[in-house]
N, C-alpha and C positions, 0 to 999 in steps of 0.2 A: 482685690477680691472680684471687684466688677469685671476687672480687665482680664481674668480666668476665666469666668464664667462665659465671657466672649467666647474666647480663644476655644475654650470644649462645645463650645454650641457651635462653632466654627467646623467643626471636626467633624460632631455627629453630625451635619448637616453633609460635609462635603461624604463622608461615608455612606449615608443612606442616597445620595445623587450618583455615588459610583456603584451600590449595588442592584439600585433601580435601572440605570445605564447597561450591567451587567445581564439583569434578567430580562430586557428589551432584547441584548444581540442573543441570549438563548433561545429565547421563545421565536427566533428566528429560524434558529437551525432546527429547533425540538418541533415545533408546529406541522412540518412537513413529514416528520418521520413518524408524528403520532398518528397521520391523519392514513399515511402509508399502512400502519399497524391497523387504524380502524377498517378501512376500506378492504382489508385483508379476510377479514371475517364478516364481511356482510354479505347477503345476498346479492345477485347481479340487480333486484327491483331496489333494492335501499342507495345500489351507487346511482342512479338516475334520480333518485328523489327529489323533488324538490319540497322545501328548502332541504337541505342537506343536513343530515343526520351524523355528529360527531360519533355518538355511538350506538352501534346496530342496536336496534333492537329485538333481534335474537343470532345468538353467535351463530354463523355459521361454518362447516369446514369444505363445503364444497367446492371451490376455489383450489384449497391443497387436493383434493382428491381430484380436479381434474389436471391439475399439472402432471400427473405421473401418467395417466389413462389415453388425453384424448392430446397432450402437447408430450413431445420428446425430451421433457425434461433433465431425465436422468443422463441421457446420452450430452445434454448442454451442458451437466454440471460434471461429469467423468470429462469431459471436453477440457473443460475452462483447470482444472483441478490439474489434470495430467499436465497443460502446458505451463500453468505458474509454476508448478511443485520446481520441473524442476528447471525454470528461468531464475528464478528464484532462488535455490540451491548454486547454481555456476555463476548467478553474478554475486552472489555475497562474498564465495570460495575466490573467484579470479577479485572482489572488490581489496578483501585481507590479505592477496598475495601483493595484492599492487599498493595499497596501503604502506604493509610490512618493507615491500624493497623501495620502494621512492623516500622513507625515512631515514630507513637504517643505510644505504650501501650509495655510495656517491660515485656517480659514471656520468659519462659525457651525454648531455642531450635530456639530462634528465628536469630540467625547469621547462626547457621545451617541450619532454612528455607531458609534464601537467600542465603547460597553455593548452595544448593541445586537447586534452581531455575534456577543460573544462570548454573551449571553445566550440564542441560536439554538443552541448546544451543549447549551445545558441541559435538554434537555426530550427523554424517551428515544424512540428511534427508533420503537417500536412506537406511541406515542400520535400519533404523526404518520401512521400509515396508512391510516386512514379518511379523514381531510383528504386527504390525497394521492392516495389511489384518484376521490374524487369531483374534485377538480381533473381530476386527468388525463382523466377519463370525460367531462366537460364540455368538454375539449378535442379528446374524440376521437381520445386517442392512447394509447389502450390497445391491448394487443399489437404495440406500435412501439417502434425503437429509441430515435426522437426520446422520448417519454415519459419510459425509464429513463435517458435520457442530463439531460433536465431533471432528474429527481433524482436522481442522484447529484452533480452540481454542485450542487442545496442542499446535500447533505451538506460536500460536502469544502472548499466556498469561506472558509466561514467558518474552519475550521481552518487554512489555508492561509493565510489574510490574516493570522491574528496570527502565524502562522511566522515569513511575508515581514516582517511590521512589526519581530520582531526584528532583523532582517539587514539592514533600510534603517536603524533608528535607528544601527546601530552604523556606520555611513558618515557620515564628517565633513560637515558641510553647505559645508566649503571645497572642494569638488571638485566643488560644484553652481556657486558663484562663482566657481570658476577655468574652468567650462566657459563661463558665460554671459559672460565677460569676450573668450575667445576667439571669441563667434557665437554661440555654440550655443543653441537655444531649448528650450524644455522638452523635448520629444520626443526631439532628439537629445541634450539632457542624459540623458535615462533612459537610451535604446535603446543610446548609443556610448560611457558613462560609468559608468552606474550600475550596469544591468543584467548586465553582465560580470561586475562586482565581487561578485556574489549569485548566482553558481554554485551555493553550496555551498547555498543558501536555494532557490532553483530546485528541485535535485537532490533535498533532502529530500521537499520541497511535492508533487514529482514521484511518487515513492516513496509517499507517504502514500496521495496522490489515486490512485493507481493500485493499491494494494494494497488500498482499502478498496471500491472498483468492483471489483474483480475478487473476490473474497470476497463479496459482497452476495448474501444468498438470501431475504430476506423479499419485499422487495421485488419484485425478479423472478420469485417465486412468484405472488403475488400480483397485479402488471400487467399478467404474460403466461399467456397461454395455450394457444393454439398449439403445436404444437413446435416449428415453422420459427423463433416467434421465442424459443426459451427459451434460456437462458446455464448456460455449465457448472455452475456451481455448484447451481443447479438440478436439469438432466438428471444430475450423479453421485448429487444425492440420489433422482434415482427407478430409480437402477439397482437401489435397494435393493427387492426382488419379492415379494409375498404369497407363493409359494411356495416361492421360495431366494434365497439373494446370495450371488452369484459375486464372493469377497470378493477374487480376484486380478482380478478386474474392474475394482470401486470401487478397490482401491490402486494400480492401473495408469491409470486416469483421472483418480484424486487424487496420480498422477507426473508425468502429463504435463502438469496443470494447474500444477503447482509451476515448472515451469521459466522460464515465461517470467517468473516473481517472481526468481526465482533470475538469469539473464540482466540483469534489469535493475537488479539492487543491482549484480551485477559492474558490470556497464558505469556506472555511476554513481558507487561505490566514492571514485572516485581525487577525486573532487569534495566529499568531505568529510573535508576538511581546512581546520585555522582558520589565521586570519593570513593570508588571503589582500590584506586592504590594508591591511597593516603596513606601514608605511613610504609607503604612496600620497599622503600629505601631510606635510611634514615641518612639527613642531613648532618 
């Protein structure tokens, strides 16, 4: 009896040490993001205060109303929006075609495609932006969407394909002969078969590719320069001003920026779930 009584004090103990451990590394990540939401609605006199005030005391929205008035806002976020949408869109579609064929169809040179692919990972983003500035300059597509939209699909393609490559291996190759047995040719084996069944691999690939284009500031620093063509992540870093930063400014455009991240994991959400073809083949 003694020697249970341990063993469950043992338990609740080590339990309550890993949820405390748990709410340590959140109030890591949450502390920063609340203080972002507070600082958003205070007045420019409450962000200077001192001691510093967790929450205003009087909301304000002046902050949103100057992002649209007296900073270019709207033009940053039609900016940054235009070029993920569709970096975003062409490396999921070429991620699922390269997925789909390095799985399914056996050709010469194909383990060396994917060394290859993933060895594009390897090499840090800064040492690729002299290569990439003269590329692009040579194409003439500096201060264009087109340009940052060609790179960030080098970025995110190659991560993306080894995603998808996990999520086609795990689909039986009898659902590619049960398709072709009924008609179906490769295309519609992918499009009306496969493709479905890789929601969850989709959804991730989605996610990735659009959260790491919408984030991206070397880059866009660097390609553009204009205002007309610069992307948020850019224009919040030059709200910061030689003479002052209007720091319910920057947390009020580093709010509005977050949401459409936020938006798109909800709507997404419900698509990462496993076991989705569990039983699509019976053994």
């Amino acid at each position: 009896m003694t020697e249970r009584m341990g063993m469950r004090r043992k338990k609740i103990m080590a339990g309550v040490a890993m949820y405390a451990l748990l709410a340590l590394l959140a109030s890591l990540v949450l502390i920063p993001v609340l203080w972002m939401v507070s600082t958003a609605f205070k007045s420019y006199g409450e962000t200077i205060a001192k001691p510093p005030r967790w929450i205003p005391q009087q909301i304000s929205f002046e902050a949103f109303g100057r992002l649209w008035s007296e900073y270019p806002f709207g033009t940053y976020f039609k900016n940054s929006f235009v070029i993920v949408l569709f970096s975003m869109a062409v490396s999921v579609f070429a991620s699922c075609l390269a997925g789909y064929g390095l799985t399914r169809f056996r050709f010469r040179g194909r383990n060396s495609l994917m060394t290859f692919i993933l060895v594009t990972q390897m090499f840090p983003s800064v040492m690729l932006l002299v290569p990439f500035y003269s590329i692009i300059g040579k194409m003439h597509l500096l201060d264009t969407h087109l340009g940052l939209i060609l790179v960030y699909i080098s970025f995110t393609v190659p991560f993306c394909t080894w995603t998808m490559l996990g999520f086609f291996r795990a689909l039986p190759l009898d659902l590619d002969e049960a398709a072709r047995i009924d008609g179906c040719n490769s295309w519609q084996c992918f499009g009306r078969i496969i493709l479905p069944l890789t929601l969850p691999g989709i959804a991730s690939t989605s996610i990735y590719a659009f959260i790491t284009s919408w984030n991206e500031y070397m880059f866009a620093f660097i390609l553009t320069s204009r205002p007309e063509m610069k992307t948020l992540s850019v224009g919040i870093a030059e709200m910061n001003g030689f003479q002052q930063v209007r720091w319910n400014d920057m947390m009020a455009a580093s709010l509005m920026a977050s949401l459409p991240l936020i938006l798109l994991f909800v709507c997404l959400q419900k698509y990462f779930v496993s076991g989705l073809t569990s039983g699509a083949v019976k053994s």
